[in-house]
N, C-alpha and C positions, 0 to 999 in steps of 0.2 A: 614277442619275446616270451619263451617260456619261462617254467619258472626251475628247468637244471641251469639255464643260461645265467639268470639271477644267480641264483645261490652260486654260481663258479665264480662273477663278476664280484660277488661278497667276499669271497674268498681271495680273489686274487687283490683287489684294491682295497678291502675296508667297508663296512655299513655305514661309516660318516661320511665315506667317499661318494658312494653310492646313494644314499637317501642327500647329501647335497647337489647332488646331479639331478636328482628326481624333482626337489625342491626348484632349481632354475629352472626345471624344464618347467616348471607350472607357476612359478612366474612370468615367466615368457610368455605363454597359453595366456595366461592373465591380460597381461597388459594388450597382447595382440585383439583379444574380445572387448577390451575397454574402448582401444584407440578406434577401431572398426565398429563397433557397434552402441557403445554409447558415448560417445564423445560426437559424431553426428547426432543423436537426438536431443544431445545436453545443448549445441550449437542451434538447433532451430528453434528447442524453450526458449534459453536465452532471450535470441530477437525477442516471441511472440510476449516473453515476461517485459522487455523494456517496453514494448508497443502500448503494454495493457500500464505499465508504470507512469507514460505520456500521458495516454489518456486520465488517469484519474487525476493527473496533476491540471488538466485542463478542467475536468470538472469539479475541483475542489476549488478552484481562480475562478469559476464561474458561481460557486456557491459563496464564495468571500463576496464577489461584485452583488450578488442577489440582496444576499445578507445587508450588505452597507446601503441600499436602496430602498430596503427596508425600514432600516431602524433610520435613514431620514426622513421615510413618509409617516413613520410613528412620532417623530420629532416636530414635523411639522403638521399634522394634526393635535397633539398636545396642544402646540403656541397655537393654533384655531382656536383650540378649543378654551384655551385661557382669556386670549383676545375678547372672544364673544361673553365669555365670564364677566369681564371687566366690564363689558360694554352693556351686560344686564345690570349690574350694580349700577352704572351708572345712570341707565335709565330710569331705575326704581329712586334712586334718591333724587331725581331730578322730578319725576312724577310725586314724589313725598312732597316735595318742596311746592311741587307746584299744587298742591291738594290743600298744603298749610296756607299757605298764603290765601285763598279763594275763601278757606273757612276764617 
């Protein structure tokens, strides 16, 4: 299209006639480059983001199971370690007593 073609198409229809015809056409362009060309690559992110969203949810359920295995084997080496507390006090005042008596 030249541009006498333009300017007579001006003239015969209107500039708001014409820049709205211009305007759809490059909507249309638009949307046809969207649907063909990003709308497949948004469709295989997609997948490959839920794939990666699975996973981490598996390894955060794996870091909850770690986590709670842990703080029972901190749980129960504390009570070890109180147990044997006890059981040295005990000794000692049993070995007192048995030191007292002898003297």
């Amino acid at each position: 299209m030249n541009s006498e073609t333009l300017v007579q198409a001006i003239n015969d229809f209107g500039f708001p006639v014409i820049a709205a015809a211009g305007l759809g056409y490059f909507v249309y362009y638009t949307w046809n480059w969207v649907v063909k060309e990003i709308k497949p690559v948004l469709d295989e992110s997609t997948g490959t983001l839920i794939g990666l969203i699975d996973r981490i949810r598996m390894l955060d359920n794996d870091m909850i199971r770690l986590n709670t295995k842990i703080q029972m084997i901190l749980q129960e080496k504390k009570q070890k370690e109180k147990e044997e507390e006890e059981k040295r006090r005990e000794n000692k005042k049993r070995n007192r007593h048995i030191l007292d008596t002898k003297l």
